[in-house]
Every structure is written in C-alpha cells, then in structure tokens.
Z-matrix of the N, CA and C atoms (Angstrom, degrees):
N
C 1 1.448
C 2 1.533 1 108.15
N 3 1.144 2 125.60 1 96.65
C 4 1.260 3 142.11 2 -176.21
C 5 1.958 4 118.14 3 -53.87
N 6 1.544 5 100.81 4 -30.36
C 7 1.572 6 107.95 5 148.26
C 8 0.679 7 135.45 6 -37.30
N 9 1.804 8 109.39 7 -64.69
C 10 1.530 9 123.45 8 175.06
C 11 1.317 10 137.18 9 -52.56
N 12 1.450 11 87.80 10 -33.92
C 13 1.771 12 102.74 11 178.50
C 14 1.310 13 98.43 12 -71.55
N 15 1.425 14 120.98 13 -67.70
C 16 1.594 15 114.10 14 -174.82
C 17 1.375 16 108.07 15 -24.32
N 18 1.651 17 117.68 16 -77.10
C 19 1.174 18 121.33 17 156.42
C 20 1.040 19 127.79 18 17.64
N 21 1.615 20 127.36 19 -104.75
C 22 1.263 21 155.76 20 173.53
C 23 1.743 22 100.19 21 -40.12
N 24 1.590 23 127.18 22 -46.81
C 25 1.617 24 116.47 23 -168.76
C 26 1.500 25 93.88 24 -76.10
N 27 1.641 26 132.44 25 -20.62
C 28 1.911 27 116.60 26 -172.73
C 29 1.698 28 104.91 27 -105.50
N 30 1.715 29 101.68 28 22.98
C 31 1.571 30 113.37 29 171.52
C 32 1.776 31 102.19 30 -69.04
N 33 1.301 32 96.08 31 -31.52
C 34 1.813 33 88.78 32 -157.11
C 35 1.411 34 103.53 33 -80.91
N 36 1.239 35 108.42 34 8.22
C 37 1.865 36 102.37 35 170.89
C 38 1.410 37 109.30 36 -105.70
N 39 1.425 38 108.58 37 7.76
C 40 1.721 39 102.41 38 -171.93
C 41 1.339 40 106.79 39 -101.84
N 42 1.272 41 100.75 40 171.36
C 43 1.866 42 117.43 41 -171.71
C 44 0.965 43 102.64 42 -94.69
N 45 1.835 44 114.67 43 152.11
C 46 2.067 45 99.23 44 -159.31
C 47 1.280 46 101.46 45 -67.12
N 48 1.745 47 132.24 46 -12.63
C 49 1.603 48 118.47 47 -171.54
C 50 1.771 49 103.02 48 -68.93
N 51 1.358 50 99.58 49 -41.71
C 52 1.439 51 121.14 50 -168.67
C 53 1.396 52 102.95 51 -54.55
N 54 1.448 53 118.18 52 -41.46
C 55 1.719 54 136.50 53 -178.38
C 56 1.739 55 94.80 54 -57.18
N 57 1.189 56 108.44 55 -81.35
C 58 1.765 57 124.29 56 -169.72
C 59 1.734 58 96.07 57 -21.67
N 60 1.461 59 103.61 58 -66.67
C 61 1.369 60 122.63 59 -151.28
C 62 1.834 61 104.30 60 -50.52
N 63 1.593 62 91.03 61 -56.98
C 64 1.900 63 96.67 62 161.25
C 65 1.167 64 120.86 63 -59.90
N 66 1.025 65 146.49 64 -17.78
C 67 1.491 66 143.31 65 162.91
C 68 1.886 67 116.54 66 -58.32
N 69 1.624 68 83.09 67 -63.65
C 70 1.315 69 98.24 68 178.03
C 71 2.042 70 111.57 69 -49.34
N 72 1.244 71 100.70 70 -55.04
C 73 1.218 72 105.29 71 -179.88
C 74 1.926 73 116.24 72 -59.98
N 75 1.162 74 109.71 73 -29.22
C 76 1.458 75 113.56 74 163.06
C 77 1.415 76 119.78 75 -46.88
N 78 1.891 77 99.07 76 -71.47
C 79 1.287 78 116.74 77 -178.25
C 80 1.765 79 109.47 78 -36.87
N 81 1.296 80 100.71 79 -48.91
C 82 1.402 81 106.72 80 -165.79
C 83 1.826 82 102.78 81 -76.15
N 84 0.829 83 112.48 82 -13.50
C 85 1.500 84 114.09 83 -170.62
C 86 1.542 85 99.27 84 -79.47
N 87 1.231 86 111.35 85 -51.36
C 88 1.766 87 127.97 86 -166.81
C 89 1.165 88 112.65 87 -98.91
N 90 1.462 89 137.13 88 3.15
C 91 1.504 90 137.66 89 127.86
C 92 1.392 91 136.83 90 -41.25
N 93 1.617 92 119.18 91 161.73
C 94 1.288 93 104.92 92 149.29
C 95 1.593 94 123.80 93 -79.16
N 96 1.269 95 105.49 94 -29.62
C 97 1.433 96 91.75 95 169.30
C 98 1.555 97 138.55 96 -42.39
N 99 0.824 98 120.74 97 0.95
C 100 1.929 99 139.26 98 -162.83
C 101 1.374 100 91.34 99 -117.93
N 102 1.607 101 97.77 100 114.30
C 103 1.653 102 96.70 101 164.53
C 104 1.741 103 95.92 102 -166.03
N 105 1.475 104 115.76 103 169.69
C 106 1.211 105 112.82 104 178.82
C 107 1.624 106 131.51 105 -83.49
N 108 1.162 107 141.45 106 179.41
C 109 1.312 108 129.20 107 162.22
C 110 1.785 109 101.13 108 -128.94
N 111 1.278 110 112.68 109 151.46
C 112 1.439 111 104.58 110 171.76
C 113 2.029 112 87.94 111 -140.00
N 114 1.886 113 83.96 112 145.28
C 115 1.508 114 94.88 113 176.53
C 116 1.471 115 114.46 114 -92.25
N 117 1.310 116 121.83 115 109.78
C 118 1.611 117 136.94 116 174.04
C 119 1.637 118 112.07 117 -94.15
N 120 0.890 119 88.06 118 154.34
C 121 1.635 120 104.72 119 160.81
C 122 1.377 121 104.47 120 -125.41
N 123 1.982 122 93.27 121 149.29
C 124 1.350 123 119.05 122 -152.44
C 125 1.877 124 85.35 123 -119.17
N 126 1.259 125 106.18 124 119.79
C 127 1.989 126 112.20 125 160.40
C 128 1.241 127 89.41 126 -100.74
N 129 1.461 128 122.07 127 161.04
C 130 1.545 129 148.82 128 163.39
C 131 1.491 130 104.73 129 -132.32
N 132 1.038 131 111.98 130 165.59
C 133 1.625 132 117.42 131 -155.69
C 134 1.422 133 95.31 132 -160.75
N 135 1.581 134 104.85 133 151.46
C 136 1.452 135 107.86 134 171.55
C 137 1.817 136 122.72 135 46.28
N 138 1.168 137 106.29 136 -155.93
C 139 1.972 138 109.98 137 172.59
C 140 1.536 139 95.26 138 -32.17
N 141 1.684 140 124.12 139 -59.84
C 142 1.443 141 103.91 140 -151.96
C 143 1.557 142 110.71 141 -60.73
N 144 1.517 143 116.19 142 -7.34
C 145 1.355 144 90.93 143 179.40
C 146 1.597 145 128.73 144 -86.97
N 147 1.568 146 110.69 145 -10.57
C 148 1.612 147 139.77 146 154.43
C 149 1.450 148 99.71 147 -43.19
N 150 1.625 149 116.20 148 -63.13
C 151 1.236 150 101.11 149 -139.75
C 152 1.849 151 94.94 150 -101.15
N 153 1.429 152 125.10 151 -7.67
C 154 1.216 153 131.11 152 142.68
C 155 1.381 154 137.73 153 -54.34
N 156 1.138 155 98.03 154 -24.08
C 157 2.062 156 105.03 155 -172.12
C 158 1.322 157 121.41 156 64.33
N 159 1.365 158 107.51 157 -4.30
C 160 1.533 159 131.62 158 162.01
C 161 1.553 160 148.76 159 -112.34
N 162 1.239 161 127.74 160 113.18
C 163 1.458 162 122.43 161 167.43
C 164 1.813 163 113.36 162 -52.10
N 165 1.060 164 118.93 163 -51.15
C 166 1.421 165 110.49 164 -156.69
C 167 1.626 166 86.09 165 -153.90
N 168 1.342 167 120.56 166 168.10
C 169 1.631 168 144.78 167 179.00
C 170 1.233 169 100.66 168 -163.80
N 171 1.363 170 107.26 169 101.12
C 172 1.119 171 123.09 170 179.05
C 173 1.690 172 138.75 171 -59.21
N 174 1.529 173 104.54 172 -38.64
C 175 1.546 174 127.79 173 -179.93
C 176 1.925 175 96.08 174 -124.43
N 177 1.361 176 100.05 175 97.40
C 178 1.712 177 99.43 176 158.36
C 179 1.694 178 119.08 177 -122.05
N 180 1.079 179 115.91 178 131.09
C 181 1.530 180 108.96 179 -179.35
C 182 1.560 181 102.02 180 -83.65
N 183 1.380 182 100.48 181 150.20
C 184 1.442 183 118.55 182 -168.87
C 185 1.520 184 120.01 183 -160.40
N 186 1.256 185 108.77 184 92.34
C 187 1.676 186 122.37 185 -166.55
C 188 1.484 187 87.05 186 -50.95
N 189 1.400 188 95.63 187 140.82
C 190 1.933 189 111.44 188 164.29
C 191 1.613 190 99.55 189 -135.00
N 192 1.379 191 104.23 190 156.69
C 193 1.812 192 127.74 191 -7.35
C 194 1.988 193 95.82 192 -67.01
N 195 1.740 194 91.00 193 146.51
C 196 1.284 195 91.60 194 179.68
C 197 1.884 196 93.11 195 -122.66
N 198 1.579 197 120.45 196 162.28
C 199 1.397 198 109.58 197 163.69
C 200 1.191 199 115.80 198 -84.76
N 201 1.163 200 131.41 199 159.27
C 202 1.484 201 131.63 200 143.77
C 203 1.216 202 119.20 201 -10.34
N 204 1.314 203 103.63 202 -82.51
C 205 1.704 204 115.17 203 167.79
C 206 1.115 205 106.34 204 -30.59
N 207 1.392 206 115.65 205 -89.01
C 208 1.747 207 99.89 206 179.46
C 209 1.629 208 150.53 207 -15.97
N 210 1.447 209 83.60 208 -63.57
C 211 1.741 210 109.39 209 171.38
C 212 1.619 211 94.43 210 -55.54
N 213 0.936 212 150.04 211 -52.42
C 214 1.454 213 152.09 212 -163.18
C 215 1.555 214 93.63 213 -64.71
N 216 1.308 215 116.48 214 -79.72
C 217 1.673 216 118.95 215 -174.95
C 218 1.453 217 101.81 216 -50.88
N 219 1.595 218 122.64 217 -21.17
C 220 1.692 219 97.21 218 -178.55
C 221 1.722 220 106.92 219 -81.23
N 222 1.109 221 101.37 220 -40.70
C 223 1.892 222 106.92 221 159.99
C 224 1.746 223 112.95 222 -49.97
N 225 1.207 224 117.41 223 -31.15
C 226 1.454 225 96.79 224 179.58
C 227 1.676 226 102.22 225 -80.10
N 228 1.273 227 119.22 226 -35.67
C 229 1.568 228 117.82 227 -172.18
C 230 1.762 229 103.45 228 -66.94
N 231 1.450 230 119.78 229 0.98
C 232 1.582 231 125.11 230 -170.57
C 233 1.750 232 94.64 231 -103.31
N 234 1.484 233 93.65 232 -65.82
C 235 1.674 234 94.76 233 173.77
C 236 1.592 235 124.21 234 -126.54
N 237 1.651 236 104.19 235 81.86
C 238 1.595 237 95.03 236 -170.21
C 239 1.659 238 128.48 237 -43.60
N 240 1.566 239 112.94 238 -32.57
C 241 1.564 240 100.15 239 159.87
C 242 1.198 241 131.81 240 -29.75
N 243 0.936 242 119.84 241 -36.40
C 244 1.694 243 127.33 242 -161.68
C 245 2.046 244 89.01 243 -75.14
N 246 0.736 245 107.58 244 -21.14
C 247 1.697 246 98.30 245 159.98
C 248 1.217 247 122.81 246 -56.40
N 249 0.970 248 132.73 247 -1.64
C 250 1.618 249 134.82 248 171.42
C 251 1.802 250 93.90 249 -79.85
N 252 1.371 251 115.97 250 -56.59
C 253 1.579 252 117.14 251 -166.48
C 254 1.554 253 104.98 252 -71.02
N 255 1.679 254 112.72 253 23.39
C 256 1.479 255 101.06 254 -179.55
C 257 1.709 256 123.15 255 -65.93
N 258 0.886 257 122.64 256 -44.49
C 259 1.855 258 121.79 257 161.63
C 260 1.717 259 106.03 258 -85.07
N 261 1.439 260 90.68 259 124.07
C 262 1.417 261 106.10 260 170.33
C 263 1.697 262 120.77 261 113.23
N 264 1.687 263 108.15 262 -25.26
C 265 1.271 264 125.67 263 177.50
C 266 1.592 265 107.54 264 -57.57
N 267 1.372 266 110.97 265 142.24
C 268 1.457 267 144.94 266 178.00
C 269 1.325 268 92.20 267 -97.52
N 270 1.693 269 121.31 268 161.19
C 271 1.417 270 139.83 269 136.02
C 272 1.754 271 92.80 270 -116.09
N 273 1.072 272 112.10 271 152.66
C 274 1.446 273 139.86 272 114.63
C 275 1.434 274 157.57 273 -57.46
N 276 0.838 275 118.30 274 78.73
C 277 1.579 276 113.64 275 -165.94
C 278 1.545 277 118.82 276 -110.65
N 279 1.817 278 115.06 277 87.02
C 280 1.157 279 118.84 278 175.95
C 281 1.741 280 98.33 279 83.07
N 282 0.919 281 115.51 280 36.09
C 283 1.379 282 117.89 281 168.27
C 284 1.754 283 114.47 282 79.13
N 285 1.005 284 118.59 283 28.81
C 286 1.628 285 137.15 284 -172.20
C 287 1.691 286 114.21 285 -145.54
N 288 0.909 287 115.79 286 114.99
C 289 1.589 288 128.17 287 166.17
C 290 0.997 289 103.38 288 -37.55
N 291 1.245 290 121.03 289 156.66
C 292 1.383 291 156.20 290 145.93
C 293 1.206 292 143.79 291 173.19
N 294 1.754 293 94.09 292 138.28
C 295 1.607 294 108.69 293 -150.49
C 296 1.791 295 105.37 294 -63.41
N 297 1.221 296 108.28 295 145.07
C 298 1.244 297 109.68 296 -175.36
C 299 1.856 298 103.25 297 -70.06
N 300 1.557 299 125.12 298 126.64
C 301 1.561 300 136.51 299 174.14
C 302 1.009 301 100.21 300 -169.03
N 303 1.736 302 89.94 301 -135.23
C 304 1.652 303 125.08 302 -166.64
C 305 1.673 304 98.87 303 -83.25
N 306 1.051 305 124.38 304 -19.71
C 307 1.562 306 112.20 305 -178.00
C 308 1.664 307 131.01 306 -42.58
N 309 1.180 308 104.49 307 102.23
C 310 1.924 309 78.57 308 -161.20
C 311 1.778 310 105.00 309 -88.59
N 312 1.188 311 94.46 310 160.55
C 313 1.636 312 98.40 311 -163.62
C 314 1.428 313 97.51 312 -113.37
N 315 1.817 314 112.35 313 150.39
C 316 1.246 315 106.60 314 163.11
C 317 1.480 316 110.55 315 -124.23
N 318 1.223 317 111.22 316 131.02
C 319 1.147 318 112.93 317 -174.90
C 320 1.339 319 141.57 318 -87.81
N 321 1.627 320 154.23 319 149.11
C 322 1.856 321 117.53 320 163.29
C 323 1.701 322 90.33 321 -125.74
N 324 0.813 323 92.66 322 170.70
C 325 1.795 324 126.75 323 166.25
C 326 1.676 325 96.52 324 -31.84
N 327 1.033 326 116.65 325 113.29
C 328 1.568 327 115.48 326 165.55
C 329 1.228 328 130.35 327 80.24
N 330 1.541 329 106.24 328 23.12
C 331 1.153 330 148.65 329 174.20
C 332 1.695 331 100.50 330 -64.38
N 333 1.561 332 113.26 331 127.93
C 334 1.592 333 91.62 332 158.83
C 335 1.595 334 109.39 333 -120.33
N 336 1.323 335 96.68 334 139.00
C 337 1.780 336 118.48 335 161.32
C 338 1.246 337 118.49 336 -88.10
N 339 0.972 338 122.49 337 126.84
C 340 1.546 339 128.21 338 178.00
C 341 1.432 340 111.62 339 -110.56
N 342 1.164 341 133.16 340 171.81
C 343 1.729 342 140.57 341 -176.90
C 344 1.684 343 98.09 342 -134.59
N 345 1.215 344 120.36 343 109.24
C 346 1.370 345 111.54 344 169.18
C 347 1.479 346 97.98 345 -130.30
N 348 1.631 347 96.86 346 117.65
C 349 1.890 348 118.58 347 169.63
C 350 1.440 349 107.00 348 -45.03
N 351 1.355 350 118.44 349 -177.25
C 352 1.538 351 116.93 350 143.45
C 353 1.299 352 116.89 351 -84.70
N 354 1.204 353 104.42 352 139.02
C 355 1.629 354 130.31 353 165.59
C 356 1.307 355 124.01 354 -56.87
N 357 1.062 356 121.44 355 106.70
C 358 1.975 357 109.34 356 177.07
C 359 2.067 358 103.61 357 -97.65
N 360 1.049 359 92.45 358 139.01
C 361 1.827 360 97.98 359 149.58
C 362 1.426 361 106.41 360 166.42
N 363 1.224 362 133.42 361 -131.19
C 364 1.851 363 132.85 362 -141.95
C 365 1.509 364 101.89 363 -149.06
C-alpha cells in the first residue's frame, strides 16, 4: 500500500502523540473493522407496513457495500415481523428491484430502500 509507506517515511517528523494517532489510523484503515455507513431511507409498502409499524424511516445507517441478503437481515433485526414476507419479498434500491442474495449493493447518503411484499390479485 503505497499510502502507508508514504505514511510511515513522514512518521519521523511526528510527535509521539502525533505517531500513536497514525498508527491507530493505519490499523483502522487496513482492518476489517473500517468500513463505511451511508444514511438511507427505508419506504414499506403494503403488509410490510402492518407488520413494520412504519410507512417510511427516514435516517437508517447502512454499512456499504452491503448485500441484499444483508440489508434484508439488517431490516429483520429493525422489524422482526417483516419475517412473515420472507419468500416472495422484493427490495428496492433507488427505484430498481432487487432480488434479495449475493447482489452486493452500493450505497450513498439518501439513498431510498423500499420493502415491497408480494402482491396477490387476478
């Protein structure tokens, strides 16, 4: 990582607090722990909004890139009801389907996710 090195050679002008602080910020850079969050809003539609207690949530944090899959289980840990719509459930993402998997999503700030159940009629 060609950062790092830079990094590490304009260490020897720093003050040991100044030192710690770049370390720390390394460590955290070149971990898994280091990842982003982006603020979305969540619409629900149909049943999910019964079994949500919600129309819309306006500010949700949401590490990106997140999968499908994921984003779904982080919505069930928000509103476990929504486990009833487990076969058949849609996401939305920014006005585009997608099937809940492996798809990984990237997200920004003000992004909307939507929840759309399945639809019944004739």
């Amino acid at each position: 990582m060609k950062l790092k090195r830079k990094l590490r050679k304009a260490n020897a002008f720093l003050s040991p607090a100044a030192h710690r602080q770049l370390e720390t910020f390394l460590t955290c850079l070149t971990s898994a722990r280091f990842f982003m969050t982006a603020q979305v809003c969540v619409l629900y539609f149909a049943k999910s909004v019964e079994l949500a207690g919600v129309k819309e949530e306006k500010t949700v944090a949401v590490p990106t890139p997140i999968s499908s899959h994921d984003l779904w289980k982080l919505l069930l840990q928000r509103h476990p009801r929504l486990c009833e719509l487990q076969d058949g459930v849609v996401l939305a993402v920014r006005q585009e389907y997608v099937p809940i998997g492996d798809q990984v999503l990237t997200l920004g700030d003000g992004d909307e996710v939507a929840v759309v159940p399945p639809l019944s009629g004739g």
